[in-house]
C-alpha positions as CSV (number, residue, x, y, z in Angstrom):
1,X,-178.8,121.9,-73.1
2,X,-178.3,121.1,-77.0
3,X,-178.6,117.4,-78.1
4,X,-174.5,117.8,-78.8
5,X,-173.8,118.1,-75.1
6,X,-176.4,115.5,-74.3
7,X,-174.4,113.1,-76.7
8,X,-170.8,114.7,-74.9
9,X,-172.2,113.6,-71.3
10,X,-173.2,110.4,-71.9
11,X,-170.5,109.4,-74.2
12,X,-172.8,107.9,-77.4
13,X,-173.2,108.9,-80.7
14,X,-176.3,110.8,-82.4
15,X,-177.9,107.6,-83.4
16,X,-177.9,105.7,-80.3
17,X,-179.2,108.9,-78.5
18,X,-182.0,108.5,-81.6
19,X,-182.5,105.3,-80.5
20,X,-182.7,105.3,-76.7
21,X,-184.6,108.6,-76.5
22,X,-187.4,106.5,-79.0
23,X,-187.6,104.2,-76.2
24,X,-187.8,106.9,-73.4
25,X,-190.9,108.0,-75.0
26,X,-192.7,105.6,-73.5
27,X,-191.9,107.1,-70.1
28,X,-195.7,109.8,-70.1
29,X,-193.3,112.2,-67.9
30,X,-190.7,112.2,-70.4
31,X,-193.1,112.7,-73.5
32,X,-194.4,115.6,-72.0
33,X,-191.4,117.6,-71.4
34,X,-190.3,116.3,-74.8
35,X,-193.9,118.1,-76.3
36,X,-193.0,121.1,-74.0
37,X,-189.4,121.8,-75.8
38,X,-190.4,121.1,-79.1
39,X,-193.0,124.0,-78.4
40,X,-190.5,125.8,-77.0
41,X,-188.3,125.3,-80.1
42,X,-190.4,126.1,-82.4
43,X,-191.5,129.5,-80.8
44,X,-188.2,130.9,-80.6
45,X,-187.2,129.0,-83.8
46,X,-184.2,127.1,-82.9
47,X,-182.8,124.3,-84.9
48,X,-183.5,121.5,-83.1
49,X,-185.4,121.2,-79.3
50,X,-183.2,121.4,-75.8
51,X,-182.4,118.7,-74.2
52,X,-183.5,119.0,-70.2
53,X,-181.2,117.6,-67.5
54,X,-184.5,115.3,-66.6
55,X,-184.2,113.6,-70.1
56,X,-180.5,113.3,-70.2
57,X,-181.1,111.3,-66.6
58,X,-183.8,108.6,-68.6
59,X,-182.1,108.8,-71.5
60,X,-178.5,107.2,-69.7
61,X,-180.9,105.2,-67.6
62,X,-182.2,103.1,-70.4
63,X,-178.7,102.9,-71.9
64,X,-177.6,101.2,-68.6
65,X,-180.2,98.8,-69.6
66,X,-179.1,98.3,-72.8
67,X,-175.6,97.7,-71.9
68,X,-176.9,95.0,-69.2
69,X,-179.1,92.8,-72.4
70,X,-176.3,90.3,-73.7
71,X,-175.8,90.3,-77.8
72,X,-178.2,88.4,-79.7
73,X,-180.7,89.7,-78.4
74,X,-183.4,92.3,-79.6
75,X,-182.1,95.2,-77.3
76,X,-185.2,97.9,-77.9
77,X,-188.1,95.9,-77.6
78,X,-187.0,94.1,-74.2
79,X,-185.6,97.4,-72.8
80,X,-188.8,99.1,-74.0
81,X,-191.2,95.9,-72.2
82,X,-188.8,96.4,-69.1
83,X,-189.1,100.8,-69.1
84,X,-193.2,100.4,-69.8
85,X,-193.1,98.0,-66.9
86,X,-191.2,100.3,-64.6
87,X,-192.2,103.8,-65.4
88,X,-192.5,104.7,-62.0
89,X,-188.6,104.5,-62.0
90,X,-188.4,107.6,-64.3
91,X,-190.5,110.1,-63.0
92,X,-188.9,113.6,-62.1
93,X,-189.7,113.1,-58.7
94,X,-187.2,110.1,-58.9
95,X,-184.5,112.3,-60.7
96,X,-184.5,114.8,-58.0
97,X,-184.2,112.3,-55.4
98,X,-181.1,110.6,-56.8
99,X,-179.7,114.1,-57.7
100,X,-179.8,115.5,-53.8
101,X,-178.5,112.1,-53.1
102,X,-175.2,112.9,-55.4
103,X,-175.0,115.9,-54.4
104,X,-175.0,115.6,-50.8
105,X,-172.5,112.6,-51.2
106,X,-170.3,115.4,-53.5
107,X,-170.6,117.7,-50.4
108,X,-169.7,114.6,-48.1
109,X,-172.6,114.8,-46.3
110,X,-173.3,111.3,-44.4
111,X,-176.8,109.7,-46.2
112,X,-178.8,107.7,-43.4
113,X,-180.5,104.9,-44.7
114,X,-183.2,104.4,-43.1
């Protein structure tokens, strides 16, 4: 998808989707599909790289951190120490997981916690 609907879905403007994707690059998952459509972009000579569904998912994940930091405080580099910390959270193999998840409970399939 293009940056523009990226910006649409998670309701931010074009810098703070500058901003958060910087800090999703310390996610090595996330850099690599990043490398991978820039590549891609360049080859077929678009504009600007597309956006996967996978980077949309970290990017609004990190923005749920930054709207959880109160004001005063320096946002990026404690969301960044808290992301580097918790990469594990923001692998692909996570995304998938929480997207069967939604869309089971969009089908109204019962979940079983076990």
């Amino acid at each position: 998808m293009s940056k523009a609907k990226a910006i649409k879905i998670l309701g931010i403007c074009p810098r703070t989707l500058e901003r958060w994707t910087g800090v999703a690059q310390v996610i090595p998952e996330y850099r690599l599909i990043l490398v991978r459509m820039n590549t891609f972009a360049q080859e077929k000579n678009l504009r600007s790289p597309p956006i996967t569904p996978y980077q949309v998912w970290v990017v609004g994940k990190i923005g749920e951190l930054f709207g959880d930091i109160a004001q005063g405080i320096d946002k990026k580099a404690l969301v960044e120490a808290i992301v580097e910390a918790n990469k594990s959270e923001y692998t692909r193999t996570k995304f998938e997981q929480e997207q069967l998840v939604f869309t089971s409970n969009a089908l109204g399939e019962t979940q079983n916690v076990g």
